[in-house]
N, C-alpha and C positions, 0 to 999 in steps of 0.2 A: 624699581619702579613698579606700581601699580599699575598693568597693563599699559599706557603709552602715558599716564601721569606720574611724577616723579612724585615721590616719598617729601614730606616739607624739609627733613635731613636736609634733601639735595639742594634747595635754597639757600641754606645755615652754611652748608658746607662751601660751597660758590662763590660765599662770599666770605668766611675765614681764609681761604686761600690766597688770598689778595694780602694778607698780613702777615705770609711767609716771608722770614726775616730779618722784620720790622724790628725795631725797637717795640716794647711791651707799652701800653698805658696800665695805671693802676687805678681804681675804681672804688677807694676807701667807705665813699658813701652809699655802695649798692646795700642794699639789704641782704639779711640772712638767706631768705628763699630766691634770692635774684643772682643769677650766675652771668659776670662780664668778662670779658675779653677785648682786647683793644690793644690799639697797637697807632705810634708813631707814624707817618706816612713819609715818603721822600719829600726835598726842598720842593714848593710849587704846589704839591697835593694836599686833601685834607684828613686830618686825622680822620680813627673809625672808633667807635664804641659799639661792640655788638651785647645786650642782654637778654638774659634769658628769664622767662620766670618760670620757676621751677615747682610751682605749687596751682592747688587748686582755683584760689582765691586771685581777685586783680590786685593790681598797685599801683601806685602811684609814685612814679620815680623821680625828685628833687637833686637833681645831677649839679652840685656844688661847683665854682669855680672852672664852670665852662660854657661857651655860647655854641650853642645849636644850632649848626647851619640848615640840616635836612634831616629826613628822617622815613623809615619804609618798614612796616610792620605785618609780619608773620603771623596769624592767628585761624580761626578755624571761618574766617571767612575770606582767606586768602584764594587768591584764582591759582592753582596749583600747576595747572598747566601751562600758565607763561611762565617761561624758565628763566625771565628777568625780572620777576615779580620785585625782589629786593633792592633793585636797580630804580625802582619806579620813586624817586623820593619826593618831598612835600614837604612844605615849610612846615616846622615845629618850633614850639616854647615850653617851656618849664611852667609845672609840673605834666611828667608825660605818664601817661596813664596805658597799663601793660594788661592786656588779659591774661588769665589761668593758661598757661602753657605757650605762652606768647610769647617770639621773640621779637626786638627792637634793633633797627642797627641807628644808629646815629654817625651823621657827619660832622666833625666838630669845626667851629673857625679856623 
């Protein structure tokens, strides 16, 4: 932590923990510079798609063959000191648009 605000890691990380043990999702359509992770959620809950963008530039991510329930994104105008910031979701649709170094989590149906 940066004096009493946590490092943006610690959001990233907050919430892949929540996927320990899961079943994996796999993410055929992320692009080259976009790094996903996802995983199965138990009967009842909803799946998670977390991405990364891994490059300078934005993008715009066309997530094939899944509906979007929610969604809470990571970027450089994230309030860093709510430590539930990723927790905060919002209706989303396709196509979702990623800044330069931005993560994404997605809820899926």
């Amino acid at each position: 932590m940066a004096g009493h605000v946590p490092y943006p890691l610690f959001h990233v990380l907050r919430g892949l923990i929540r996927g320990g043990g899961q079943p994996l999702l796999v993410c055929p359509d992320a692009p080259s510079n976009v790094a996903a992770v996802g995983w199965q959620s138990p009967e009842g809950a909803f799946d998670e798609l977390w991405l990364a963008n891994l490059s300078t530039e934005p993008v715009r991510l066309a997530i094939q063959g899944v509906a979007i329930r929610a969604a809470a994104l990571l970027d450089a105008h994230t309030d860093l000191e709510d430590m539930a910031w990723m927790d905060h979701l919002t209706a989303a649709g396709a196509p979702m648009p990623l800044p330069a170094f931005g993560v994404l989590r997605l809820v899926l149906e």
